[in-house]
PABA-650475 format. One line per 10 residues: number of its first residue (from 1); their letters; for each residue x, y, z of N, C-alpha, C. Coordinates in pm, whole numbers, plus 50000, padded with zeros to 5 digits. Example, Ala and Ser with C-alpha at 12.3 -4.5 7.8 and 13.67 -1.06 7.14 Angstrom:
! residues 2
1) AS) 51319 49431 50780 51230 49550 50780 51320 49670 50780  51285 49775 50708 51367 49894 50714 51290 50003 50787
***
This chain:
! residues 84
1) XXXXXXXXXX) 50084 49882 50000 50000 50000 50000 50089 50125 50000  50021 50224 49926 50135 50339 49889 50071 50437 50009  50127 50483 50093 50125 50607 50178 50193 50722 50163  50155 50841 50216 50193 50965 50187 50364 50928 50300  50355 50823 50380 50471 50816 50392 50565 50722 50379  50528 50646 50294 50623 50560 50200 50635 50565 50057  50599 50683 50010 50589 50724 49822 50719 50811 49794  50737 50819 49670 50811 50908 49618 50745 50930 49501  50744 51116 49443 50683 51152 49356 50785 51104 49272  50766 51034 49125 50826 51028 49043 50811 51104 48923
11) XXXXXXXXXX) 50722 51145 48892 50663 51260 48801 50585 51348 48841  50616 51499 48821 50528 51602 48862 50561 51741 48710  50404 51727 48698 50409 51803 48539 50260 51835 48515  50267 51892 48369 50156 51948 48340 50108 51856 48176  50187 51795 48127 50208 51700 48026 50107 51579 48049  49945 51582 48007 49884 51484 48043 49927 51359 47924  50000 51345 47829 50076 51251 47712 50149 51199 47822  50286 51279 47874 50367 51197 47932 50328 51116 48068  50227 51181 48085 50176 51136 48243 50088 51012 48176  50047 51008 48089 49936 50838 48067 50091 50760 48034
21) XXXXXXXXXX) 50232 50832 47933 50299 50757 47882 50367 50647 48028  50424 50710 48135 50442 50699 48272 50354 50555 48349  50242 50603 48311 50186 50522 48427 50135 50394 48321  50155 50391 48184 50121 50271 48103 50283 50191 48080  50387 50249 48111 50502 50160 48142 50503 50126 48295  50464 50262 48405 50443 50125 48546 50372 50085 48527  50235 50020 48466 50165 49875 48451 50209 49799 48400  50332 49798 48297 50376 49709 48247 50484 49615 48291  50515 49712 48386 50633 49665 48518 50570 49615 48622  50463 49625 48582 50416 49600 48742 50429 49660 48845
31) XXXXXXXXXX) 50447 49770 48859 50492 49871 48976 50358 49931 48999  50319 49956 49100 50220 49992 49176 50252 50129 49209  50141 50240 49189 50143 50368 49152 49995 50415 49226  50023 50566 49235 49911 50637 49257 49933 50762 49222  49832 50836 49159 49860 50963 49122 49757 51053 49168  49776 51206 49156 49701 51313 49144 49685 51407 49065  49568 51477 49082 49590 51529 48900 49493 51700 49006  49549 51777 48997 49532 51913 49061 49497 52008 48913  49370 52105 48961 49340 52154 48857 49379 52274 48951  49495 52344 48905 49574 52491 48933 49467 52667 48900
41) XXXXXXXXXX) 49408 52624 48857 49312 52772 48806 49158 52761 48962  49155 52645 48978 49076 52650 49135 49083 52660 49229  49242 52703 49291 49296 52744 49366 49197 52846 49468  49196 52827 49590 49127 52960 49640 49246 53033 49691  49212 53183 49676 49278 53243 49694 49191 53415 49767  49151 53416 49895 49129 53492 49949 48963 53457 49947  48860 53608 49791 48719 53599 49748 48727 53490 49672  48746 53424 49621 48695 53337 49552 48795 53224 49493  48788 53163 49306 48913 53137 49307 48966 53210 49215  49082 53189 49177 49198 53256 49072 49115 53281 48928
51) XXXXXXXXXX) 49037 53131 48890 48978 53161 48760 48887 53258 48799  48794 53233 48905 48689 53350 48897 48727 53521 48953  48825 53514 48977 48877 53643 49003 48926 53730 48883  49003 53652 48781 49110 53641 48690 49110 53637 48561  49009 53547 48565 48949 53477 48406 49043 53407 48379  49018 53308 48287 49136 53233 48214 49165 53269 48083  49157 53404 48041 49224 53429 47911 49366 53485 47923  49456 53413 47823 49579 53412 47833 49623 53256 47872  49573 53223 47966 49596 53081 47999 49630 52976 47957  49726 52934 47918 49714 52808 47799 49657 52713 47891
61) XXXXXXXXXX) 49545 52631 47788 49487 52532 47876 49583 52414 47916  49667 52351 47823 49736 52283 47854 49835 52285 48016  49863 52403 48074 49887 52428 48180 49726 52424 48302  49645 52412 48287 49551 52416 48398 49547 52282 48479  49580 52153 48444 49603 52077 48552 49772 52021 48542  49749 51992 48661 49846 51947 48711 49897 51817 48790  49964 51685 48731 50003 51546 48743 50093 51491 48859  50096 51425 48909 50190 51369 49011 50129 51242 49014  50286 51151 49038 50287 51023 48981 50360 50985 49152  50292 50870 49204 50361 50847 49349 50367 50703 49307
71) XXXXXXXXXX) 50503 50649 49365 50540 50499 49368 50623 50501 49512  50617 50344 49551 50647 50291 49694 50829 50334 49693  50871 50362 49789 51009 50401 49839 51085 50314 49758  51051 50155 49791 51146 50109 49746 51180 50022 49583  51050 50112 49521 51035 50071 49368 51078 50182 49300  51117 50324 49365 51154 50460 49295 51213 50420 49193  51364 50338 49209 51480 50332 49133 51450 50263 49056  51371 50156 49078 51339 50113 48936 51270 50160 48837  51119 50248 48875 51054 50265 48842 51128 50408 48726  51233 50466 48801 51288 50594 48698 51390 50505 48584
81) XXXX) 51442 50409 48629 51506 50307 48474 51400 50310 48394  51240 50252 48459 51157 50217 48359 51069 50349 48248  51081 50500 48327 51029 50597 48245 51143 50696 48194  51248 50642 48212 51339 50728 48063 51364 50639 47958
***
């Protein structure tokens, strides 16, 4: 079981390609994974959030969420052989 205190982030990005590419080679390894996927424009920030304060023009959408890839302590090292 992966815990917030036995993980290591192995990927943290905005690249939802490389983030499916990632987690379809740890299934293939068999490495056991958990991820999060943070949408950055919903942020609260004081009145409301950032998008509704802000708008999202200008924004490239491609930047609005955000990926993190967690694997067990002691599969890190393998798991970074297996995504370069």
């Amino acid at each position: 079981m992966i815990t917030i205190f036995n993980s290591r982030t192995i990927y943290l990005g905005t690249d939802v390609k490389r983030f499916n590419e990632i987690r379809d080679r740890l299934d293939a390894c068999k490495i056991k994974y958990r991820y999060k996927v943070k949408n950055r424009m919903s942020n609260w920030s004081g009145r409301g959030t950032v998008r509704g304060q802000l708008g999202s023009a200008g924004n490239p959408a491609g930047l609005t969420y955000q990926y993190e890839i967690f694997v067990h302590k002691k599969d890190y090292e393998k798991g970074l052989g297996e995504i370069r």
